[in-house]
C-alpha positions as CSV (number, residue, x, y, z in Angstrom):
1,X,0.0,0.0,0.0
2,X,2.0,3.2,-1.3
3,X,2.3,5.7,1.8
4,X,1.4,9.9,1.6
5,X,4.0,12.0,2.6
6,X,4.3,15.7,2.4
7,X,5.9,15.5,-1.4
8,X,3.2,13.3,-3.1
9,X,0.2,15.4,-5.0
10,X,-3.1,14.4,-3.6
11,X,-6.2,14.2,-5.7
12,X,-8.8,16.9,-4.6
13,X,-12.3,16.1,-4.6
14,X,-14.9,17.4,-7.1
15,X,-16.2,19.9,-4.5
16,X,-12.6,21.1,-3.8
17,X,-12.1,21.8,-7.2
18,X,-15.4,23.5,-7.4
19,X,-14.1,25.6,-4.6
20,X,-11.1,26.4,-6.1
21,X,-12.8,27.6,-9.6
22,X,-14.6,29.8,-7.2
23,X,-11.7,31.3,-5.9
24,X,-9.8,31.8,-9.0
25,X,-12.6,33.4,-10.3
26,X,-12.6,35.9,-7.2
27,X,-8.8,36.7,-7.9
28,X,-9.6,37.3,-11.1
29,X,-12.0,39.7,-10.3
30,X,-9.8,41.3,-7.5
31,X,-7.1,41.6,-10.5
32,X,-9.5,43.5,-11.9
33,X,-10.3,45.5,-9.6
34,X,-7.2,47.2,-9.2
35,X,-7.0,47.5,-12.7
36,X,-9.7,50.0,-12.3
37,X,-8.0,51.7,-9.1
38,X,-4.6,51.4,-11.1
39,X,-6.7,53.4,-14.2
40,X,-7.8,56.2,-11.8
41,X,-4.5,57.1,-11.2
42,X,-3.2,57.4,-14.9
43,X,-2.0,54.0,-15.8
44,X,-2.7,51.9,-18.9
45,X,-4.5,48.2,-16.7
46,X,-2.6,45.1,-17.4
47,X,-4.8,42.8,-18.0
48,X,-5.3,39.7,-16.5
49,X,-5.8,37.3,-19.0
50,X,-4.1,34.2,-17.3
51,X,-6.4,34.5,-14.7
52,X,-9.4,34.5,-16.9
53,X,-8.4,31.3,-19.0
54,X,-7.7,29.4,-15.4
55,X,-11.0,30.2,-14.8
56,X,-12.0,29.1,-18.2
57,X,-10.0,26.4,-18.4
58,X,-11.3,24.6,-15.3
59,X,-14.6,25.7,-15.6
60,X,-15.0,23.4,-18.6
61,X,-13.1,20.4,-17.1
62,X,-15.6,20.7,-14.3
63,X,-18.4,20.8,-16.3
64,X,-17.3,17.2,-18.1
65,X,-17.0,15.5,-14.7
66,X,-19.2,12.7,-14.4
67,X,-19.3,13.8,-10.6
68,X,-21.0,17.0,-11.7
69,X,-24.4,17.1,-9.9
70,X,-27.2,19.6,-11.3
71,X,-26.6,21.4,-8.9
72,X,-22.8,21.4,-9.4
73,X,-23.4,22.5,-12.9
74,X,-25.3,25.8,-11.9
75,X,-22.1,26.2,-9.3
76,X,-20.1,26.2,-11.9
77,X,-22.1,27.9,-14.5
78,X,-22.8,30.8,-12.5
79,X,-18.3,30.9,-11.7
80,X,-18.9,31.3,-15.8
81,X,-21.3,34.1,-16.0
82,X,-19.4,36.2,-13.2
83,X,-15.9,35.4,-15.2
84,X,-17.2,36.2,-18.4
85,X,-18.8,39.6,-17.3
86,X,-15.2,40.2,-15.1
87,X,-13.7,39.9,-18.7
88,X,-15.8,42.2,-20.5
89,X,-15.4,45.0,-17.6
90,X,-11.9,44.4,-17.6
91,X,-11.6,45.1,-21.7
92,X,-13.7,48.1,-21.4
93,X,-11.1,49.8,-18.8
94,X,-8.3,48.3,-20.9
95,X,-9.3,50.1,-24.4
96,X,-9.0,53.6,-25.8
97,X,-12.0,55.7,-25.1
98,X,-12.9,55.5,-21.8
99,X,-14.5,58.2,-19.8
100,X,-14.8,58.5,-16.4
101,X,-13.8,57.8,-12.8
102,X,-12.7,54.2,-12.7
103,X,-12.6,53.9,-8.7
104,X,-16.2,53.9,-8.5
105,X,-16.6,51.2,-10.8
106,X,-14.3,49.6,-8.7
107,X,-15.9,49.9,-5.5
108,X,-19.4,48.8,-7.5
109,X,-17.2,45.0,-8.8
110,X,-15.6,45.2,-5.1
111,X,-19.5,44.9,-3.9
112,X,-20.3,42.8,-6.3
113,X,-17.6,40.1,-5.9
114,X,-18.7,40.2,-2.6
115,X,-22.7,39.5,-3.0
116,X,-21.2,36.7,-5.5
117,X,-19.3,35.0,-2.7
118,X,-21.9,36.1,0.2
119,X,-25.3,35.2,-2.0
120,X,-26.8,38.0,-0.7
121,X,-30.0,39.4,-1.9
122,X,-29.8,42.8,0.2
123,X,-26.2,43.7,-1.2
124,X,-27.9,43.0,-4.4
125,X,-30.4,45.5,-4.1
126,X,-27.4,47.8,-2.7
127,X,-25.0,47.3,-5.5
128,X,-28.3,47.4,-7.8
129,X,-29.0,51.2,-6.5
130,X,-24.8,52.0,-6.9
131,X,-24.8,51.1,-10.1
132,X,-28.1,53.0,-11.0
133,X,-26.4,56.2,-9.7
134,X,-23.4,55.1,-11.5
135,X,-25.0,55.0,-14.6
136,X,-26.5,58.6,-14.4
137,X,-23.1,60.0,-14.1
138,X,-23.2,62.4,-17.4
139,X,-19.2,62.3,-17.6
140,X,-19.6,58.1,-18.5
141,X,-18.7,57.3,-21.7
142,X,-20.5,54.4,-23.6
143,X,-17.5,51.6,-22.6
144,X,-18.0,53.1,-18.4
145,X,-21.7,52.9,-18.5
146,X,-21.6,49.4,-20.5
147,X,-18.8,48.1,-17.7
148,X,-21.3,49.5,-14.9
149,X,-24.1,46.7,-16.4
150,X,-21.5,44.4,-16.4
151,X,-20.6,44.8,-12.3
152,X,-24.1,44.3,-11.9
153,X,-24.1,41.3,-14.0
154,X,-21.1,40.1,-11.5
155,X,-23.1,40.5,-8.7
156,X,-26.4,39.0,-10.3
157,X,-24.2,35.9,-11.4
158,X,-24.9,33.8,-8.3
159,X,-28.5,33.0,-9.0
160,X,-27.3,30.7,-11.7
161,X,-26.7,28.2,-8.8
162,X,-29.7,28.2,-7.3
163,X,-32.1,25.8,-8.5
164,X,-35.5,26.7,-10.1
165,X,-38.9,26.1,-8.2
166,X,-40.7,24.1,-10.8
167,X,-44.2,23.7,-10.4
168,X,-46.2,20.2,-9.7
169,X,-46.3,18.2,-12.7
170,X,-44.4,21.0,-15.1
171,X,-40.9,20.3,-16.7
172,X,-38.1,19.7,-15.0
173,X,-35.2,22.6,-15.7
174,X,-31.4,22.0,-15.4
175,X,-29.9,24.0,-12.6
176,X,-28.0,27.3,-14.1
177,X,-30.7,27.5,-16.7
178,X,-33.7,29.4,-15.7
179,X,-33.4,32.3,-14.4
């Protein structure tokens, strides 16, 4: 029987890996984050695009799993839809053309990384109203105001993984599918 020491790699389970996309996701995000901050003070964002294909990347291998419960898939697909929405705010900061104060687009994904992690319906309403004010800033250009929907898509991103109520009798509906 082979022995564990501290040297040998030990296989994670499908829920620690899930786990793991979820944090890699969130450090993505963060990445992004001060991006925005690092934009506010005059300098060009790198952008984080290693962090976005880990997320990818595993994302996809999770999804194959034959250990992927429904409700694992609407984990997972909701990781997805908060990556993919990171991504496009991150682009929008990144190219020529933007107007505006990043930092308060930062403190909006911020807020919204943390309803994503937290679940919470109350900091969605919250982040809901930031963003609203946000988006009524007259010195936005087009790329702020479309990054502004996309924080609020962050922080709406976490409903993929909850299951839909279906009614008695009606059709079943995958987790991460419904909304």
């Amino acid at each position: 029987m082979p022995m564990h020491h501290e040297g040998m790699i030990t296989e994670t389970t499908f829920q620690e890996q899930a786990e793991a996309l979820e944090q890699d996701a969130l450090r993505f995000g963060r990445a992004v984050v001060a991006a925005l901050n690092a934009a506010a003070a005059g300098e060009r964002p790198e952008c984080a695009v290693f962090e976005h294909a880990r997320v990818r990347h595993a994302a996809a291998a999770l999804l194959r799993s034959p250990r992927a419960t429904p409700g694992d898939i609407g984990r997972i697909r909701a990781v997805q839809e908060a990556a993919l929405h990171i991504r496009h705010i991150e682009r929008a900061v990144a190219a020529d053309g933007w107007r505006g104060d990043p930092r308060r687009l930062a403190a909006g994904l911020a807020l919204a990384l943390d309803v994503f992690v937290r679940r919470d319906i109350s900091g969605l309403r919250v982040l809901g109203r930031m963003i609203d004010v946000i988006l009524e800033d007259p010195a936005l250009g087009a790329r702020a105001r479309c990054a502004g929907l996309h924080v609020l898509a962050v922080g709406e991103a976490w409903r993929m993984a909850i299951p839909p109520v279906s009614p008695e009798g009606g059709p079943r509906i995958p987790a991460g599918v419904a909304s």
